[in-house]
N, C-alpha and C positions, 0 to 999 in steps of 0.2 A: 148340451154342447153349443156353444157360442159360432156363430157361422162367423167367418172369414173371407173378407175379399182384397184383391190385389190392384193396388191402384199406383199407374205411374205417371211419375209428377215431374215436368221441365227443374233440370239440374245440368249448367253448364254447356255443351255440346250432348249432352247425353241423357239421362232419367235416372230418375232413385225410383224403386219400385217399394211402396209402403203397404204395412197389413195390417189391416181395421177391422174394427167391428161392423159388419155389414147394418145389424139392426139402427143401430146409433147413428149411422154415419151418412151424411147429404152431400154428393157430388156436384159441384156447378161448372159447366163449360161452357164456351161462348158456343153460340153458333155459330158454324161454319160455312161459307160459301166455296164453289168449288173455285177452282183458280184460273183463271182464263188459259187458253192454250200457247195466244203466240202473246205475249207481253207488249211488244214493241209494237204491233199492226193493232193491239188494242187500244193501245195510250196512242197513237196516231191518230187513229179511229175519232176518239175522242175530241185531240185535239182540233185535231178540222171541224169537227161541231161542237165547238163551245157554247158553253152555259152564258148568256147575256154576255157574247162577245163575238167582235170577229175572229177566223182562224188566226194563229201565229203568225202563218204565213205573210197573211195580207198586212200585218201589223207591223212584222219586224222591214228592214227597208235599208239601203246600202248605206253605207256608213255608221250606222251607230252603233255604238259601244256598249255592248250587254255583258249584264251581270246576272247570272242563274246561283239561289240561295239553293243548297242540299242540305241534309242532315248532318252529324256527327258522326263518330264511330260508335256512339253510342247506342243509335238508333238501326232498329233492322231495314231502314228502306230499299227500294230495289233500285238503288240508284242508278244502274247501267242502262236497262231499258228505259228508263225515267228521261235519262240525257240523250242516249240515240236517239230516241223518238225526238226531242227537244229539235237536238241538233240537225235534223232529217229537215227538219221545217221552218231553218234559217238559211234558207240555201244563198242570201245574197250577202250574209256576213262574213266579215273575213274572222279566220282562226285568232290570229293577232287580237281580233279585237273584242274577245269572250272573255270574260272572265268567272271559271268559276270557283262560288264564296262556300267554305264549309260554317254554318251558322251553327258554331262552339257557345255560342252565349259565353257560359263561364266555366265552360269544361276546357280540358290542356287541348292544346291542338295536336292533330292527326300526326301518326308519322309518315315517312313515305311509303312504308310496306302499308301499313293501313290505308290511304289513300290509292294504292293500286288496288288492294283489295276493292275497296270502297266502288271505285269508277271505272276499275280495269286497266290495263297497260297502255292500249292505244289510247284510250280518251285523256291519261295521264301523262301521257310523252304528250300529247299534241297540244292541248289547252293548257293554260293558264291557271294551277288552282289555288288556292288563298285561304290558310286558314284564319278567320277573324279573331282579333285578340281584343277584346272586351277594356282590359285596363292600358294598349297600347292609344294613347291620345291622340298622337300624332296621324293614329289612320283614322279618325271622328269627325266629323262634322257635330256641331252642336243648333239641331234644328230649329230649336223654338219648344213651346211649354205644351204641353195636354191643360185640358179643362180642371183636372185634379192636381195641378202645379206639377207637373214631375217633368223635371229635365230631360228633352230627349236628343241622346249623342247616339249616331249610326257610320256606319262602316263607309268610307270617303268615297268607296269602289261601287257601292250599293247608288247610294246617293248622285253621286255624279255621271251613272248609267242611262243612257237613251231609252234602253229599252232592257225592264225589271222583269226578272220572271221568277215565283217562287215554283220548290217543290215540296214534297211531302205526304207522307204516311199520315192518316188520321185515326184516332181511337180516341179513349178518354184518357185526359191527363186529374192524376191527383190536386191541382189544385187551379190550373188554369182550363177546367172542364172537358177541352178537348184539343191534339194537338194536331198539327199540320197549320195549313190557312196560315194568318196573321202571323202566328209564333215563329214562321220562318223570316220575319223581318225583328220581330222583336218578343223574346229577348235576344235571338238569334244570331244576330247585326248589332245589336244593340252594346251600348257604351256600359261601366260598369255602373256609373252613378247612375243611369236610367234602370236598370235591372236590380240595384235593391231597394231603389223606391217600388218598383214594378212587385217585389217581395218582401215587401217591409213587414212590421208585425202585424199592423191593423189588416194589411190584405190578408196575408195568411192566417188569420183567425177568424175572416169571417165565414158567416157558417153557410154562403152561396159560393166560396172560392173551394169548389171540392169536382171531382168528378161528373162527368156529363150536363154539366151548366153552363149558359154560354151568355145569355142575355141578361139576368141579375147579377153574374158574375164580377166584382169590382175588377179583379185579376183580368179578368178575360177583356171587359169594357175599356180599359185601359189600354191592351195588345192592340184593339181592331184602334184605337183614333191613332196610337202613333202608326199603326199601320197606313193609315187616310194621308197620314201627312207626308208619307214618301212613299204612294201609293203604285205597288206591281205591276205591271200592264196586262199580265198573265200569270197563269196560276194552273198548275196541275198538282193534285192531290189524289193518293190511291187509298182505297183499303186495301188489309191483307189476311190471309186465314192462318190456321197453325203451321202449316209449311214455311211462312214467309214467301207464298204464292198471292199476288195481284189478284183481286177480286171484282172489285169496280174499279173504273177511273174517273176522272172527276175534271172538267178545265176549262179555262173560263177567265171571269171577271172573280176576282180574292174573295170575295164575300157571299157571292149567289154560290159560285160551285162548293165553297167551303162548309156555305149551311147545308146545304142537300148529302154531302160528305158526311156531316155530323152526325146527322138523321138515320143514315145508311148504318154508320159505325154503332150509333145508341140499340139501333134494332138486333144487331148480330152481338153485342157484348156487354150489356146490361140487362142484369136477370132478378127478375122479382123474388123475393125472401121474405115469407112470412112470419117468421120468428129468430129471434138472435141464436148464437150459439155458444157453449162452455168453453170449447176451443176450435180454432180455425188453423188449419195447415194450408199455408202458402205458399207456390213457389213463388221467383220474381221471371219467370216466362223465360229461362234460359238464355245462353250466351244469344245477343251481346247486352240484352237488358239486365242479367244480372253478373257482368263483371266488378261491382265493387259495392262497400255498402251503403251508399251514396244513393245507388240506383234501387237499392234494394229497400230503402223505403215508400217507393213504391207499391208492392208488392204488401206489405205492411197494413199500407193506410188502405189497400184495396179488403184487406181481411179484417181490418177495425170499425169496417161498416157494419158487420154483420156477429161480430163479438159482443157475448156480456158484459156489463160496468164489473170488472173484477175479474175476466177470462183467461182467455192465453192463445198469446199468436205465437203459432209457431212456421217460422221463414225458411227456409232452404234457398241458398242462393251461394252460388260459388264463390263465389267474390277474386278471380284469380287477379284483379288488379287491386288488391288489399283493400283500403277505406275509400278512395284511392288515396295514392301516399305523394300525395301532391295536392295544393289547397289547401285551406285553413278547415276543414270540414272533422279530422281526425280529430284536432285539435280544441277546435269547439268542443265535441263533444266530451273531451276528458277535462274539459277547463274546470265542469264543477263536479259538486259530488252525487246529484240527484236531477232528475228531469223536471225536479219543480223549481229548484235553481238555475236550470236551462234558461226555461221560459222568465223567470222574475230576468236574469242578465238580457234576454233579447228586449222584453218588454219597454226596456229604460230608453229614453225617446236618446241617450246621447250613446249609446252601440248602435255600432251598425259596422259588418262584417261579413265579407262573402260568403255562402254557403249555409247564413242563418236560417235562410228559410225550413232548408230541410232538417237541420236541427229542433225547428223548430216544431214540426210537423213529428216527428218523430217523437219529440216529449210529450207532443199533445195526443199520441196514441197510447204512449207509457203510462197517461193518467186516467187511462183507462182499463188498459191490461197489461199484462206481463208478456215480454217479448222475448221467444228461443231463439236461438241462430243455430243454423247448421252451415259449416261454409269450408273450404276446404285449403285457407290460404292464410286466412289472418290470426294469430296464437290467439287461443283463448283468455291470455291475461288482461291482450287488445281488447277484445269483445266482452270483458268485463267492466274494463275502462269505459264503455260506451254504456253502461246501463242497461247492458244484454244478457241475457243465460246465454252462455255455449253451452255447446251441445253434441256430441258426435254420432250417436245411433236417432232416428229419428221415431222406428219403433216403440224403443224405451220411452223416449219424452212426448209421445203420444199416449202408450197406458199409464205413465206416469200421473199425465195430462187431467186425463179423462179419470183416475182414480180420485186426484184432489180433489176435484169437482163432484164426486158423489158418483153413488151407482145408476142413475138418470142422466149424467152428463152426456153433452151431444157434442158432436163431432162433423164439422164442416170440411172439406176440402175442396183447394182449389185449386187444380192440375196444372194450370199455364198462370197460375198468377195475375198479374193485374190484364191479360186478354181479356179476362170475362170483369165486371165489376157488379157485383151485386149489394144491392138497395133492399131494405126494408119497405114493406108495405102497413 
């Protein structure tokens, strides 16, 4: 008798509850810390004792004109405590003279129901908030070059601020090693022509632009100088556990708190793996990381670390905002008819087009293994288009899975998706 166990796995607001084979199969979860009690008295906490700085307080001073970088909607941060507490510790600035920036890079901007959500009703009625538009020119400033030639345009509102504060959730990112710190200035703020040189093909292929890397990283080396050159004056950065509960808080000078942030995050959600695997089950860590399949490459490249040359990832990600269906991202990837013609079209030094990167990323996972989708929004003709199995039972396309693979095949899952990232040793 084959033993069976029950494992559930981040899907949209909710879980799918899958059944495995117990012997075959290796569960990876991040570690979790418990989640502080009062949010706002912690991240205050914090900020009065900054990391190689002075308090906020003493910093900020009557008159100047602040701009505070947040998240998207894409991102779970706990934006409301993040800004109360902010807010708490500019006591000599007027309302008027705040501004705060949603740092979209090159996702669509927020709407207003999401932006209430986002900040809340009162911080929405009363502040100023901004979502940044990457191809709009006229809100840019065009700074001056990086060491590696790349043109860098930023947000007029960012730039022209007295007094810069980022914020940000830190974990590992797929290819600029870890996010929070820097990336809330850029690609954040950031102009469009700065952001696909920032993700052009040479970055995205090399094989130090990947998760948990920050100092080899070209990706990442790139974010911190244009970061130097229109430099925060503060910075608070959280982690957070499976709840989307505050764990630590982090605040400071951009790059001292950032790295100690990094450090925090690599210990709680990079897990050592001694051997690859036949197939790998993925979530993409539920709503709102995995509203489209955009995001859901994430999630992906987090299970293609630890897949055999020839395997099968299999994704679950809701996707309720389709590819999304806005952006050339859909588009790319139906433009050709294989993931090795993906990469030959990015490759050619005269394309260049938004949202290559992650097409990008996503064929270079395809040339490795075969990708399921389970998703609950986009037709399956779509997701064939994209050089994906659909899929709708994930039971089936797990024994399926593990049958092609032989009666030895092994069976990874990863409950929360790219939360945890596991590395070969």
């Amino acid at each position: 008798m084959i033993s069976k166990i029950n494992v559930p796995i981040d899907y949209g607001d909710a879980e799918i509850n899958v059944e495995v084979p117990e012997e075959r199969t290796t569960i990876i979860r991040p570690f979790y810390k418990e989640g502080v009690r009062d949010s706002v008295k912690e991240i205050n906490k914090s900020i009065n004792n900054p990391i190689s700085s002075k308090p906020l307080s003493e910093i900020q001073k009557n008159g100047d004109k602040v701009s505070i970088s947040i998240c998207d909607v894409t991102r779970a941060q706990p934006r409301i405590p993040m800004l109360e507490s902010i807010l708490l510790n500019l006591p000599d600035i007027n309302i008027e003279d705040i501004s705060i920036l949603i740092a979209t890079g090159t996702h669509r901007a927020c709407t207003d129901q999401e932006i209430i959500d986002m900040v809340g009703l009162d911080i929405s009625k009363k502040y100023r908030i901004v979502n940044h538009v990457a191809r709009d020119k006229s809100s840019l400033y065009f700074i001056g070059k990086t060491s590696t030639n790349i043109n860098v345009y930023l947000n007029k509102l960012w730039v022209d601020a007295d007094l810069k504060i980022t914020t940000g959730f830190v974990e590992p990112h797929f290819f600029a090693g870890f996010s929070g710190g820097p990336k809330m200035v850029a690609p954040g703020l950031a102009g469009m022509e700065t952001i696909m040189d920032l993700h052009n093909f040479e970055r995205i292929s090399d094989p130090n632009s990947t998760w948990g890397i920050t100092d080899i990283n070209p990706i990442h080396s790139d974010i911190r100088e244009i970061a130097k050159m229109c430099l925060p004056d503060f910075s608070v950065d959280v982690t957070l556990n499976e709840k989307k509960e505050i764990t630590r808080v982090f605040s400071g000078a951009l790059f001292e708190e950032h790295k100690i942030a990094c450090l925090s995050a690599k210990e709680d959600a990079m897990k050592p793996v001694e051997s690859p695997f036949d197939v790998v089950l993925t979530s993409n860590s539920g709503f709102p990381l995995d509203q489209n399949l955009y995001q859901a490459v994430k999630g992906m490249s987090a299970a293609a670390r630890i897949v055999k040359d020839k395997g099968t990832i299999i994704c679950a990600s809701e996707c309720r905002d389709g590819f999304p269906n806005h952006g050339p991202f859909s588009s790319l990837l139906k433009s050709k008819e294989s993931p090795e013609e993906l990469l030959l079209m990015i490759q050619d030094e005269n394309f260049s087009e938004a949202d290559q990167w992650q097409v990008q990323i996503q064929a270079q996972i395809q040339e490795k293994a075969q990708i399921l989708l389970k998703n609950s929004y986009i037709k399956d003709s779509e997701v064939i288009k994209s050089h994906i199995v659909p899929i709708s039972d994930i039971n089936s396309a797990i024994r399926e899975s593990l049958d092609k693979h032989g009666h030895n095949s092994s069976l990874c899952i990863l409950p929360q998706g790219p939360q945890v990232i596991p590395y070969l040793i």
